[in-house]
Structure formats: structure tokens, C-alpha cells
Backbone bond lengths (Angstrom), bond angles and torsions (degrees), N, CA, C in turn:
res aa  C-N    CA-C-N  psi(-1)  N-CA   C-N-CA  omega(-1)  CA-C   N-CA-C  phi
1 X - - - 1.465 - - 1.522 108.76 -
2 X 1.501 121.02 138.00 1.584 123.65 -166.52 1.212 110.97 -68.36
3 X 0.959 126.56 -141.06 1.850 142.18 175.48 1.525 112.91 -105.83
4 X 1.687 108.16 -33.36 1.397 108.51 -168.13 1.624 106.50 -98.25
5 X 1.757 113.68 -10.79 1.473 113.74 -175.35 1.769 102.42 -82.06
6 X 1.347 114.23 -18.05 1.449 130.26 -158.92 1.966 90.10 -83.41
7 X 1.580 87.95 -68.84 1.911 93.86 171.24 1.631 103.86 -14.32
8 X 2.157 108.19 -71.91 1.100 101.33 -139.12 1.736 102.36 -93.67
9 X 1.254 118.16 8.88 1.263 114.08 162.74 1.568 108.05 -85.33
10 X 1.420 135.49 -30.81 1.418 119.42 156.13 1.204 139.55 -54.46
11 X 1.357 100.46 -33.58 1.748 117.93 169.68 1.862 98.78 -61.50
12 X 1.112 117.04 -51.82 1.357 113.06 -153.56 1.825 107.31 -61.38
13 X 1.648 97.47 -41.06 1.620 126.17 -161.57 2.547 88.74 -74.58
14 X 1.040 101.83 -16.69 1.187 99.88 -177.05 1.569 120.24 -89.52
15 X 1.760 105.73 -35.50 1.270 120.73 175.47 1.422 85.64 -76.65
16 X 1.143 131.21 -70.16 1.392 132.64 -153.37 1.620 103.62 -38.51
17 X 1.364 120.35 -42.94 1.413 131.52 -151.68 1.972 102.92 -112.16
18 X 1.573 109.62 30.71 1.226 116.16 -156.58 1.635 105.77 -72.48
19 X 1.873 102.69 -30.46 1.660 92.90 174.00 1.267 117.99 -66.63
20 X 1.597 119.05 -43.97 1.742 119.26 174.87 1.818 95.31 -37.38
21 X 0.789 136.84 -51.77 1.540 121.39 -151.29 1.624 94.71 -84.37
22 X 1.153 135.06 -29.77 1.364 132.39 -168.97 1.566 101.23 -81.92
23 X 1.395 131.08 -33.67 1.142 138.95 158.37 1.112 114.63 -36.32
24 X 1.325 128.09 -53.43 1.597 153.27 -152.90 1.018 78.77 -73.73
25 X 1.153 109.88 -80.26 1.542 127.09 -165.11 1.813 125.40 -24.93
26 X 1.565 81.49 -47.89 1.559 92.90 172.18 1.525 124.41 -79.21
27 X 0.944 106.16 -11.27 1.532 112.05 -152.20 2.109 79.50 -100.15
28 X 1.818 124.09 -47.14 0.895 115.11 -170.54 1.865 111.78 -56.60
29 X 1.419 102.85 -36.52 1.423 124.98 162.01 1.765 118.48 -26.42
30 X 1.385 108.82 -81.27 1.512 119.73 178.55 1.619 100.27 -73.06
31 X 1.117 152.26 0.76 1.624 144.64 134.58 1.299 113.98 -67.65
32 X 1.088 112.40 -30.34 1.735 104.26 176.39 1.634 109.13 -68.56
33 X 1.533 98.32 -46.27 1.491 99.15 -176.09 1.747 121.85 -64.51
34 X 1.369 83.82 -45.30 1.514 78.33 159.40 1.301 156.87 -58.49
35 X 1.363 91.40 -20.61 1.709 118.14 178.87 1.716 95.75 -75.43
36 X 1.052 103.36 -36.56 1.975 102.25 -158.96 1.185 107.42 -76.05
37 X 1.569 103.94 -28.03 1.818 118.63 -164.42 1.719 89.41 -95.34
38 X 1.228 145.22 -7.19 1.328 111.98 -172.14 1.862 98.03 -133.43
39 X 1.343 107.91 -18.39 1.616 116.23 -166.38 1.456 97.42 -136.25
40 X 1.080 137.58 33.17 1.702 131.43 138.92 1.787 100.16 -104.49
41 X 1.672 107.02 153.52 1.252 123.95 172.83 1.739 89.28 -104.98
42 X 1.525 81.62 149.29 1.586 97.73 158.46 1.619 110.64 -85.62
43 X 1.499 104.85 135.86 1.554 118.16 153.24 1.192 123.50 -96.85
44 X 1.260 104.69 159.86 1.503 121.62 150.00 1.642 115.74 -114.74
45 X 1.365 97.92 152.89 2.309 106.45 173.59 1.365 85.17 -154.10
46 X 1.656 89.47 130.90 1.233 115.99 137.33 1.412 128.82 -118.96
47 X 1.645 109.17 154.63 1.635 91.07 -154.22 2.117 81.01 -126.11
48 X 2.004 72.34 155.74 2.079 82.42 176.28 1.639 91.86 -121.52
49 X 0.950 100.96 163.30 1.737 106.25 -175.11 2.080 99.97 -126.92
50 X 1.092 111.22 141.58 1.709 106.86 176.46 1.459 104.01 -123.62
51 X 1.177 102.66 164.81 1.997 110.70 161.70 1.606 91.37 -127.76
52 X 1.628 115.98 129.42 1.255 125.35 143.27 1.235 120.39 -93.19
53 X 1.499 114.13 139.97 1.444 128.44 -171.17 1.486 124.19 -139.37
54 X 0.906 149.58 123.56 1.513 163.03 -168.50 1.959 96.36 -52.27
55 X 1.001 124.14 158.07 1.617 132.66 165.30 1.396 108.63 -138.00
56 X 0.967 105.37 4.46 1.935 102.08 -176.70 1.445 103.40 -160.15
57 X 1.883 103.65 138.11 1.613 111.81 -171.04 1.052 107.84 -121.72
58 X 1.268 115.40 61.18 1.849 131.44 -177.89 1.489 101.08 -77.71
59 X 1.303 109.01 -172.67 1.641 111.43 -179.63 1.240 105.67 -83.22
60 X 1.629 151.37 -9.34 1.142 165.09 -151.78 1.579 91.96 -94.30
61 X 1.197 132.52 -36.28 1.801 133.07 173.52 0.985 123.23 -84.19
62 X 1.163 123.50 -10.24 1.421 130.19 162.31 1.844 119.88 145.01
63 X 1.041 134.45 174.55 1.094 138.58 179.58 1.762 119.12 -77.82
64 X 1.403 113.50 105.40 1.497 124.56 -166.74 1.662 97.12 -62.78
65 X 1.188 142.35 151.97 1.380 136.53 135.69 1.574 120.73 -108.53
66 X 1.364 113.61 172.36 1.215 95.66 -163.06 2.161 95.21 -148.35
67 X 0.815 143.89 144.61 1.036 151.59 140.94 1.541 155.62 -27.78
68 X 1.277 137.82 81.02 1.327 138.17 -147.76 1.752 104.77 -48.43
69 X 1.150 105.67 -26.05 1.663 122.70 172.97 1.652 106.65 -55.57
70 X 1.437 117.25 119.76 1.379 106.81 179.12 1.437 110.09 -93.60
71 X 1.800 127.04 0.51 1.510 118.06 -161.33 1.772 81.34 -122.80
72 X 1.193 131.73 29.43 1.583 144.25 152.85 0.911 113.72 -146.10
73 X 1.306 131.16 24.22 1.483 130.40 -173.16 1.993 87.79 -95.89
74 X 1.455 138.18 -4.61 1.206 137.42 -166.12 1.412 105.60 -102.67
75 X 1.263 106.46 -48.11 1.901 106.81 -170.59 1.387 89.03 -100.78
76 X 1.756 164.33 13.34 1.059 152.61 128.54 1.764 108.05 -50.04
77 X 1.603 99.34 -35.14 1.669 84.24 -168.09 1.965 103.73 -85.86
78 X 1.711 104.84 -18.77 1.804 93.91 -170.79 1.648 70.05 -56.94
79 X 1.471 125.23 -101.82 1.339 152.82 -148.40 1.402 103.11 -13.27
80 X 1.220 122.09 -52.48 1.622 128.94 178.15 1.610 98.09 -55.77
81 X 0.891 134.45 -89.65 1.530 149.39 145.89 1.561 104.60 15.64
82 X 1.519 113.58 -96.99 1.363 107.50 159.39 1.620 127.45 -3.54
83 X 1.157 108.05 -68.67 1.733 133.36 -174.01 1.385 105.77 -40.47
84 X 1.599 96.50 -76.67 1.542 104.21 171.64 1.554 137.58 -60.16
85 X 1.419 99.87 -8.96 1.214 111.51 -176.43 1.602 110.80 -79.35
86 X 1.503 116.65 -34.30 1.275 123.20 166.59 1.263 115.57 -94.61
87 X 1.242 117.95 10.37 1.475 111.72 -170.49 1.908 98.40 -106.81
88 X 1.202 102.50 -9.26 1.832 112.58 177.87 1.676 96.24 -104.01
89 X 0.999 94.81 -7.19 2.175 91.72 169.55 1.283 90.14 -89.99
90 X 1.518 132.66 -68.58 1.151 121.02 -164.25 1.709 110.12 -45.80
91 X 1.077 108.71 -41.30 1.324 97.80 -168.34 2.058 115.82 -88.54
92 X 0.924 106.62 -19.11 1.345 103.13 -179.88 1.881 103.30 -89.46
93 X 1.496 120.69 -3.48 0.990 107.42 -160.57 1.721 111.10 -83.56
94 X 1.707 110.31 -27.28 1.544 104.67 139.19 1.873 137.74 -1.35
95 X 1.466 97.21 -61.99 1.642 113.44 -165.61 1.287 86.70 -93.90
96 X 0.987 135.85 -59.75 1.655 121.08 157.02 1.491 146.54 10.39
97 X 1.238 86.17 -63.21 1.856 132.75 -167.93 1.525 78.58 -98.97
98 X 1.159 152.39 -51.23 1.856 138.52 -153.71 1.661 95.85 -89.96
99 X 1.625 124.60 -22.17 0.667 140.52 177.64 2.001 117.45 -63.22
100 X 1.193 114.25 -51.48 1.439 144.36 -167.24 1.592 95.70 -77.12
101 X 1.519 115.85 -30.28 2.128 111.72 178.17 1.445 100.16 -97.33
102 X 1.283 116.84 5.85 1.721 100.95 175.53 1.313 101.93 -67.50
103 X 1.328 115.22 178.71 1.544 133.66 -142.27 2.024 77.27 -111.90
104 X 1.114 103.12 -38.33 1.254 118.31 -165.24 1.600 110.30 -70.39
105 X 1.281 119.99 -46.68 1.465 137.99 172.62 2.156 103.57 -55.76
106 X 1.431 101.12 -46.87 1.688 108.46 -159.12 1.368 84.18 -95.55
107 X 1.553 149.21 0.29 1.002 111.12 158.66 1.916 111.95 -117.90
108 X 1.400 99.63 30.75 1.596 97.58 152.68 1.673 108.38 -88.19
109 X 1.378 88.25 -45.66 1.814 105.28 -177.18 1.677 113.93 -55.65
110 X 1.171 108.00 -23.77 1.522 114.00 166.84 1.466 124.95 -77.64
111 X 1.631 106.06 -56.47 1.439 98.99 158.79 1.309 135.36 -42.99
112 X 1.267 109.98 -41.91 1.478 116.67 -152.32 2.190 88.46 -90.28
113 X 0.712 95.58 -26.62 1.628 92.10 177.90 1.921 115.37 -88.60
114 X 1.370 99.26 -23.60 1.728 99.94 168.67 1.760 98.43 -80.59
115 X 1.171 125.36 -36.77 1.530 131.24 169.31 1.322 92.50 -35.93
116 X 1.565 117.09 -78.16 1.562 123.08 -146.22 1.683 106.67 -66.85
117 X 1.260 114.62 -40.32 1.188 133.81 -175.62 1.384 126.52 -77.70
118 X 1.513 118.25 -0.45 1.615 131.16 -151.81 1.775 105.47 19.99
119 X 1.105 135.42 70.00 1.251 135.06 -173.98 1.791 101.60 -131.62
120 X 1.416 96.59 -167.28 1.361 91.71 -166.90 1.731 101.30 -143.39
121 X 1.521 130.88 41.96 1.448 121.86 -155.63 1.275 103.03 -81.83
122 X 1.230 103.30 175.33 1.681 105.69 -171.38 1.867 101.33 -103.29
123 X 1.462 133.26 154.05 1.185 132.89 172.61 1.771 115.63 -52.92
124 X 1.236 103.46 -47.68 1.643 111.64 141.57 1.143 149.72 16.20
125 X 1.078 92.20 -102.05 1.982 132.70 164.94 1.921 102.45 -53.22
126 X 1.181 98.31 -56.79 2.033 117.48 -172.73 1.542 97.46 -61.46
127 X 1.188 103.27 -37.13 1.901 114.29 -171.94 1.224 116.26 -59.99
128 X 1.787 118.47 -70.61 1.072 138.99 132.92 1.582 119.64 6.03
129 X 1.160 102.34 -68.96 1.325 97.10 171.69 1.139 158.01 -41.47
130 X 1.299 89.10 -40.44 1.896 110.68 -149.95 1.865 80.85 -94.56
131 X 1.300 91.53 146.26 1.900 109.19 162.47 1.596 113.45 -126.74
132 X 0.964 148.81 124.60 1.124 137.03 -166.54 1.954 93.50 -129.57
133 X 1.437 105.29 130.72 1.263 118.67 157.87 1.534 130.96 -130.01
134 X 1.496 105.43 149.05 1.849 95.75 -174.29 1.852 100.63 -86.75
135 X 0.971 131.65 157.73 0.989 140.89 131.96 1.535 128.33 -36.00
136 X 1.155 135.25 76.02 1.754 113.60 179.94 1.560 124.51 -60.68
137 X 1.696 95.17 129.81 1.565 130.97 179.21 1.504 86.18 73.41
138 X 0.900 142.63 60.77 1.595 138.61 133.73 1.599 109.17 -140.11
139 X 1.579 102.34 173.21 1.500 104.90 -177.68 1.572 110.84 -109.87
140 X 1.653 107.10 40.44 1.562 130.27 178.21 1.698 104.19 -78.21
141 X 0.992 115.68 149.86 1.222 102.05 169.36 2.296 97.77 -146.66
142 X 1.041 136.27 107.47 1.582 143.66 171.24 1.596 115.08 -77.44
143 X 1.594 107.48 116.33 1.410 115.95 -177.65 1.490 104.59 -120.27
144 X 2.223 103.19 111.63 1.217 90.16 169.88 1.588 125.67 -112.94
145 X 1.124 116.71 151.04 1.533 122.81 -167.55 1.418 108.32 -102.91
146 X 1.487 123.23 97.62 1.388 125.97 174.07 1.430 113.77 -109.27
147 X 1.085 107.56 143.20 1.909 111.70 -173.73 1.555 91.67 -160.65
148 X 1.426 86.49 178.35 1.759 99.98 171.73 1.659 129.27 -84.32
149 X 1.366 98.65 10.68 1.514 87.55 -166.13 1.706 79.21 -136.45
150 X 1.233 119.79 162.78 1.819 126.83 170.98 1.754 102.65 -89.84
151 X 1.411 118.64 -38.27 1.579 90.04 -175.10 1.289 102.17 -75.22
152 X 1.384 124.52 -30.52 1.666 104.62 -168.87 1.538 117.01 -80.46
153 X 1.086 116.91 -4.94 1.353 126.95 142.35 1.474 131.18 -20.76
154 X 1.639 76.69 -84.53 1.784 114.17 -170.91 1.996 91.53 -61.62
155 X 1.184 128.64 -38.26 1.556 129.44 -160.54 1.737 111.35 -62.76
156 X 1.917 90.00 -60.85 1.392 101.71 159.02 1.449 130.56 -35.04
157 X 1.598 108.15 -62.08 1.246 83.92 178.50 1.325 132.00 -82.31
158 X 1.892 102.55 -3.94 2.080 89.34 168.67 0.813 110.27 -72.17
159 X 1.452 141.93 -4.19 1.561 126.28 -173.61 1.345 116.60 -114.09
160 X 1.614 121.06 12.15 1.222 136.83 143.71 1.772 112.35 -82.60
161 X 0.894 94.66 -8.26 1.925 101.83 -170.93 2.266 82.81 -84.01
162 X 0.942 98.93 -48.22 1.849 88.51 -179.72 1.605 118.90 -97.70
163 X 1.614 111.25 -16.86 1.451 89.84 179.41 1.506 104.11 -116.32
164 X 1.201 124.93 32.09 1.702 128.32 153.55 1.632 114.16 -98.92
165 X 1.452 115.95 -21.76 1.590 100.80 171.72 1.872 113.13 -100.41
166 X 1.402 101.87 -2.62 1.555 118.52 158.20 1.224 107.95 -60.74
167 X 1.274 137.18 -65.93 1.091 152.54 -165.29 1.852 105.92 -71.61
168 X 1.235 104.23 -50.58 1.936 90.35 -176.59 1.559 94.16 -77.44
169 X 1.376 151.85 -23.49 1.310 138.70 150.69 1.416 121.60 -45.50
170 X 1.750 118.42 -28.69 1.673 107.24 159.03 1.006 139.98 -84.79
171 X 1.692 106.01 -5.13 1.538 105.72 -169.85 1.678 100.98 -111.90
172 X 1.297 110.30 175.31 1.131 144.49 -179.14 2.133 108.12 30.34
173 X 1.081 86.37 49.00 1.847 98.45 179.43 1.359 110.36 84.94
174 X 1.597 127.56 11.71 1.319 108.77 -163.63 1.418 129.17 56.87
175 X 1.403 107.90 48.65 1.584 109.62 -175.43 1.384 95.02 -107.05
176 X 1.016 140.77 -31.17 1.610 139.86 -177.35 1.336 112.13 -122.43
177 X 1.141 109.46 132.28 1.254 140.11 -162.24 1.754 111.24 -109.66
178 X 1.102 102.92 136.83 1.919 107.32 165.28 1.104 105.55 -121.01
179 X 1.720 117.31 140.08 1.262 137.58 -175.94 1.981 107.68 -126.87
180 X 1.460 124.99 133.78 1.432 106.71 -179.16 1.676 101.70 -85.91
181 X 1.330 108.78 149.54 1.234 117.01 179.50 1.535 102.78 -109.57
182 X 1.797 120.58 -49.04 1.363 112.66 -174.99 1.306 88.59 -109.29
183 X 1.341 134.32 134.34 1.329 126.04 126.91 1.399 141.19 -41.13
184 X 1.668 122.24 145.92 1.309 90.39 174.04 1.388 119.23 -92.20
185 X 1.446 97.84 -176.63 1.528 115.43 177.16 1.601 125.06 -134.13
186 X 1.442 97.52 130.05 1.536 88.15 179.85 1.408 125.95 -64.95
187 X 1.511 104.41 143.93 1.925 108.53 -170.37 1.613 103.80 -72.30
188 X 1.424 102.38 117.10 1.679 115.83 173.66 1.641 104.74 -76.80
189 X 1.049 117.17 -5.68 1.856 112.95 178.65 1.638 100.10 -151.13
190 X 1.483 96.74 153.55 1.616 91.09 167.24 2.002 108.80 -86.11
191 X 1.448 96.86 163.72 1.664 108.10 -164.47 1.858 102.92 -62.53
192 X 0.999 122.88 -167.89 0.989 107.79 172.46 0.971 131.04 -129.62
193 X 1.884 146.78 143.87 1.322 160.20 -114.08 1.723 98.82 -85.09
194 X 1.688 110.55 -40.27 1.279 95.80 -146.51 1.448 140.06 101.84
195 X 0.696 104.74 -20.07 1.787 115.31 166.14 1.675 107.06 -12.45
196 X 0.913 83.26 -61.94 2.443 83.68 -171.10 1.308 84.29 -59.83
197 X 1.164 126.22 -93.18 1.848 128.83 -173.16 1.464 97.00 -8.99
198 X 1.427 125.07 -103.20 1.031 135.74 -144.19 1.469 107.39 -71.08
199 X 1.110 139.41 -17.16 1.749 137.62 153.24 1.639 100.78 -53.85
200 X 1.295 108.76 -55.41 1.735 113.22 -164.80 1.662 81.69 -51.21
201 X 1.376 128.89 -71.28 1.837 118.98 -148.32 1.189 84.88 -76.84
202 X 1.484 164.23 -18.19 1.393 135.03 157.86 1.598 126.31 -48.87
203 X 1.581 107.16 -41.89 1.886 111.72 164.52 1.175 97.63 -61.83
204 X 1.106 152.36 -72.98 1.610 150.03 -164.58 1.095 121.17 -25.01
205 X 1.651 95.17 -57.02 1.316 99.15 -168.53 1.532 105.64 -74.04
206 X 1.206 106.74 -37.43 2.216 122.58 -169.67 1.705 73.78 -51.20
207 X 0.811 126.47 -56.59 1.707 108.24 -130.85 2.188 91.69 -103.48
208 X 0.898 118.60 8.68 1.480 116.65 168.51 1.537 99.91 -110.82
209 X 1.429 132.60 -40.20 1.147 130.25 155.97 1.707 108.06 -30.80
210 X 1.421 112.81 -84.82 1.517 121.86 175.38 1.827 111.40 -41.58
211 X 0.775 122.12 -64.40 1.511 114.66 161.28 1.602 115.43 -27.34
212 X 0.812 92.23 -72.22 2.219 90.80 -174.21 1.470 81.15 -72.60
213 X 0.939 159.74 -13.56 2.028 131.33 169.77 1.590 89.57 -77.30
214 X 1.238 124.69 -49.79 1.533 110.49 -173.40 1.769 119.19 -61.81
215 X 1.309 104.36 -80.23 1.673 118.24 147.76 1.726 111.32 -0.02
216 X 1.285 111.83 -58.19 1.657 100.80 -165.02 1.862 102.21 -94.61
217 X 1.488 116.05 -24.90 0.898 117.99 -167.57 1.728 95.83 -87.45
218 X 1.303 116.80 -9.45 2.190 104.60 170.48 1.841 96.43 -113.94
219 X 1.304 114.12 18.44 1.624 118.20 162.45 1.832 98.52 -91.24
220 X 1.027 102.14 -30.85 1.666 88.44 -167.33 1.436 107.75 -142.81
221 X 1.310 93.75 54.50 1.450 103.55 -176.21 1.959 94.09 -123.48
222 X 1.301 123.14 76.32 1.231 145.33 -174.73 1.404 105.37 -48.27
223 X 0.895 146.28 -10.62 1.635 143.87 -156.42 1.089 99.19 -110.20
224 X 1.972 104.10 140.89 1.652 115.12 -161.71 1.681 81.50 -107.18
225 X 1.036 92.78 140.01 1.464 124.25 164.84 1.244 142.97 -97.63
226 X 1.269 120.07 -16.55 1.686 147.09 -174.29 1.460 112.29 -142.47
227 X 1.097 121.68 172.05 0.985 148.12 156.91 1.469 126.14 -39.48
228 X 1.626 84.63 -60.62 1.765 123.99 -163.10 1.540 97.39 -70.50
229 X 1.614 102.13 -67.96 1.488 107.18 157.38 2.035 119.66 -13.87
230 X 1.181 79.48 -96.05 1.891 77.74 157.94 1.190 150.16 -5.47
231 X 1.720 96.60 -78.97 2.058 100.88 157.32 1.363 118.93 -67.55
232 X 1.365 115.69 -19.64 1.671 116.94 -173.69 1.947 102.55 -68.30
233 X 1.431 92.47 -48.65 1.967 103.67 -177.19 1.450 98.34 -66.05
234 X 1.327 130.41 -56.84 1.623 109.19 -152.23 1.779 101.66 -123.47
235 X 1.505 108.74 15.33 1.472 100.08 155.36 1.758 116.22 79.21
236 X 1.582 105.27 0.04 1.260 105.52 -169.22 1.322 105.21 -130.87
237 X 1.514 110.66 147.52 1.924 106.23 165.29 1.102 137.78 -56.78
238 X 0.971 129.01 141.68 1.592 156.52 173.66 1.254 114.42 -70.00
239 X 1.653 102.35 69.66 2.262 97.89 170.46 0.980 118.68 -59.35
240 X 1.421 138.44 -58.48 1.126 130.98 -176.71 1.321 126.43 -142.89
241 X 1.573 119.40 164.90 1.792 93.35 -169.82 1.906 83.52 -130.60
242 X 1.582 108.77 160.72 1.068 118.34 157.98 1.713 138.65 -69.37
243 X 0.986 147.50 110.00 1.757 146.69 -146.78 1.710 80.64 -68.60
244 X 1.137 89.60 152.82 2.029 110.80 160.73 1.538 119.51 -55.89
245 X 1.062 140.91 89.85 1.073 132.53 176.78 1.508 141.06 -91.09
246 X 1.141 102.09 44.46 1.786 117.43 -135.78 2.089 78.75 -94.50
247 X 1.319 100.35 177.62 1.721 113.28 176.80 1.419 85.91 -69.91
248 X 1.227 121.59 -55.23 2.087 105.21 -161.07 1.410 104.50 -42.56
249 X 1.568 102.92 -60.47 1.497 116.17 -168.63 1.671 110.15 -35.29
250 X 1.729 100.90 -66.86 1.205 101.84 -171.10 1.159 128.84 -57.43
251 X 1.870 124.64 -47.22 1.411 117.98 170.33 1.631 102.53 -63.79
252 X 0.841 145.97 -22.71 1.724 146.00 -176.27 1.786 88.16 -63.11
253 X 1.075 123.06 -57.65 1.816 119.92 -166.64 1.864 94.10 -83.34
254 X 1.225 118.84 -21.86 1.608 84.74 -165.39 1.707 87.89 -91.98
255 X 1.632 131.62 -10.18 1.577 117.11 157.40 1.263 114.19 -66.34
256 X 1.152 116.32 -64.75 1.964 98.43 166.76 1.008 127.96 -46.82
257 X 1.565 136.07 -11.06 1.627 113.71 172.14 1.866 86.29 -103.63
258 X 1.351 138.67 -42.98 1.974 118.85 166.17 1.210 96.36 -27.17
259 X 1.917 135.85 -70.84 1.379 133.04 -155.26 1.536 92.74 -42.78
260 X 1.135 127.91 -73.27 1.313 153.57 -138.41 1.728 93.84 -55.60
261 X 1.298 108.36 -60.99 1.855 116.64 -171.62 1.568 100.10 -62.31
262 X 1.137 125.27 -53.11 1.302 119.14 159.41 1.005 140.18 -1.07
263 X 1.964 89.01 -87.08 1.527 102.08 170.03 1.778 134.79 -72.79
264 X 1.429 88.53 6.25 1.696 105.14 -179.48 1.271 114.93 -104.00
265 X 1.819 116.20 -24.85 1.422 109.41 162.08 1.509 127.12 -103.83
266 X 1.534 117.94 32.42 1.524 153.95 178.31 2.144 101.36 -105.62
267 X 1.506 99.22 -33.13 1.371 93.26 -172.61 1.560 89.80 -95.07
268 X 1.284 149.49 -48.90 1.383 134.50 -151.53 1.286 91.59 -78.96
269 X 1.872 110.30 148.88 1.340 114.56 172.55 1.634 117.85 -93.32
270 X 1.303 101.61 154.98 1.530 122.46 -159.44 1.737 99.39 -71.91
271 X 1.509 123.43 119.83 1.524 118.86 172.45 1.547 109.39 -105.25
272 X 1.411 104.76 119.91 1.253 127.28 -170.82 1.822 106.36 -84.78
273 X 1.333 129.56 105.81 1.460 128.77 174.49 1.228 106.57 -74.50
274 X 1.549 132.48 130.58 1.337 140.11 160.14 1.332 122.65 -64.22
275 X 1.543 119.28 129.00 1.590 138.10 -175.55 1.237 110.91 -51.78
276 X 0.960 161.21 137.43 1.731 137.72 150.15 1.659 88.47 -118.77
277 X 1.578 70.90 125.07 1.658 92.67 155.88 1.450 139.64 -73.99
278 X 1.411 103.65 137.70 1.930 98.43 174.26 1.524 114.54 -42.75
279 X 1.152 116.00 147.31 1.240 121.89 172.85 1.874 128.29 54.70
280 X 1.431 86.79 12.42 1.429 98.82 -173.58 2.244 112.94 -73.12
281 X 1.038 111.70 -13.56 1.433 121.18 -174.47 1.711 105.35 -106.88
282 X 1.341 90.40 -10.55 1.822 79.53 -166.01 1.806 121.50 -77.38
């Protein structure tokens, strides 16, 4: 059998078998839900937002240009200046950001927040937490703080709101600077579970599961079924085939041939023989 007769006997065995997969389907459905409703935690995030910015327009930020014009040769150089000044934030703010997951960075930020907090968290737990993303083509950078509880959330990130622009003021000469743009805020609800998401990859999976049970079970399911089947496997004609002889079959044909006597001694007419009476000739 070719490649494309194999295709369309899987296709067929798939339509054919379309409730098994909708089953699947469902069943992957109420596991998803269940999973979310009994084995997801609720979170909380609160998020801080920064601007990094350049403080010094040395030759290290880029190359100033300047103007053959001497009565714009002054606001060409702020504006030039300017440019580069954020344009060496954008780019150093990378090493920055690799800077903020050291082990070394989260456990000043840990101390100094079990300090403020009389608490006791682990470097860990604080680690865990933190998500840090850049903004693309700006020198934004969004830090979110998710945990299980909303104040320790909300704590984390005030105390990244003072010891992340501490920190880009110690490193690399104090050339870049962090400023907060959003404050955070404590989470008034926890985030949410997911339910649509994780129902949707529960059908997926029900019904690709059910697929490969169908799929492997009409790959190696050896038994000819047709005729057609037949000449296709061994290349030769089909003289004759045997009738079905199963119990349906047979009581099914011996009621159609009862129907049949029936209706054949309903069509011949009935011949009535005449009585003769005793003594009726004498």
C-alpha cells in the first residue's frame, strides 16, 4: 500500500472515530480545570517601572558632531549630546539588567529589606521573584515582583525603588543613572489562574493523545477488509467473494423470503370446493 492510500485510510479511521477525539477532548478539558482549581497558587505582582539616563557627555557616549554654522554650532552640540547620552543608556543598560540577577545584587536587596522589615527571607525566595524586562528601543526598563502573598510583593519592590538606582550610581563611574517612573502598587486581587489557557492545552492534548491511539491502532491493524483492500496488497484479482453469513444476515434473509411466501399466497386466489349433500341427487 503507497504513502498516499495509508494518508487516506488514516484520514478516514479519524473522521470515522470523530467522537473518540471529542471525548478526549473533553475529558483533556475537565483535567485542565481541575489542575488550575486544586494545584495552581494564587499570586500577587507588583510592578516598578525605571528610566536610565546618562549624567556625563564624555567621548565614552558617543561621538559629538558639530556644525560649520557658528550661530547653531551651540544647540547642535546640547541636541547631539542629549542623543548620545541616552543612546549609551540604551546600550549599557543590558549589563545593568545582568547586573540586578547577581546573587550578589539580591542579596544586598535581601538584607536591607529583612533589616527594614524585621523578617527573615531567604536570597531565594527575593530571587525568584524579581522579573525584570527592557522596554524595546527605549532606556525603560519594568520590574515585576510576584510571590504568594501581596504585601511581600508590594515590600520588594519599594526596596528595589532605592537600592537599584544606589547601585547604577556605584557602578561603572556613575555614568548611568536610574530614575522611578511608576511606583509600585500593592496587588488589590490575586493575578489570574488561567483557566482558558490551560483548558485550551487540556483539549489538545485529549484529542492528540486520541489521534495517535487511532493513527497507530489503523497502522497496524493488518486485517483486509474489502475486496479493494485485497488487489491493492497482493496485486491480483478478486474471483469471488464469500456472502456474510453472520445470525443477523441469516434471520434478516429467512424474514425476507417468510415476507416473500406471504406476499405470494395473499396474491393467488382462494378455490372454494363445493359441499354435496347426502341424499341430495337421489
Amino acid at each position: 500500500m503507497n504513502i498516499d492510500a495509508n494518508v487516506q485510510k488514516i484520514l478516514f479511521s479519524l473522521l470515522r472515530r470523530w467522537k473518540l477525539l471529542v471525548v478526549f477532548a473533553l475529558i483533556g478539558v475537565l483535567l485542565g480545570y481541575f489542575y488550575t482549581s486544586h494545584f495552581t497558587t494564587l499570586t500577587y505582582t507588583s510592578n516598578v517601572k525605571f528610566l536610565a539616563y546618562a549624567v556625563d557627555g564624555n567621548d565614552d557616549m558617543g561621538e559629538i558632531s558639530q556644525t560649520s554654522s557658528t550661530s547653531g554650532k551651540s544647540n547642535d552640540y546640547v541636541r547631539t549630546s542629549n542623543t548620545s547620552k541616552m543612546n549609551y543608556a540604551m546600550k549599557m543598560l543590558p549589563t545593568y539588567v545582568e547586573i540586578m540577577n547577581t546573587n550578589e545584587f539580591v542579596t544586598k536587596v535581601t538584607n536591607a529589606l529583612n533589616k527594614k522589615q524585621n523578617s527573615n527571607y531567604s536570597v531565594g525566595t527575593i530571587k525568584n521573584a524579581i522579573k525584570i524586562e527592557l522596554v524595546e528601543d527605549t532606556a525603560i526598563f519594568d520590574i515585576a515582583v510576584t510571590t504568594t502573598n501581596a504585601e511581600l510583593s508590594y515590600n520588594i519592590a519599594q526596596q528595589l525603588e532605592t537600592s537599584i538606582p544606589q547601585m547604577m550610581k556605584q557602578t561603572n563611574q556613575s555614568l548611568v543613572h536610574a530614575s522611578v517612573q511608576d511606583k509600585a502598587v500593592k496587588a488589590a486581587s490575586a493575578g489570574s489562574l488561567g483557566y482558558p489557557k490551560k483548558c485550551a492545552i487540556g483539549a489538545v492534548i485529549g484529542i492528540v493523545l486520541a489521534a495517535a491511539y487511532v493513527i497507530l491502532r489503523t497502522l497496524f491493524d493488518v486485517r483486509i477488509k474489502s475486496s479493494d483492500e485485497l488487489s491493492d496488497k497482493y496485486n491480483i484479482p478478486v474471483l469471488g467473494s464469500i456472502p456474510n453469513f453472520s445470525a443477523a444476515s441469516v434471520q434478516k434473509s429467512g424474514n425476507q423470503a417468510h415476507q416473500a411466501k406471504a406476499d405470494a399466497a395473499e396474491k393467488q386466489p382462494s378455490e372454494v370446493q363445493p359441499i354435496q349433500k347426502k341424499g341430495a341427487g337421489k
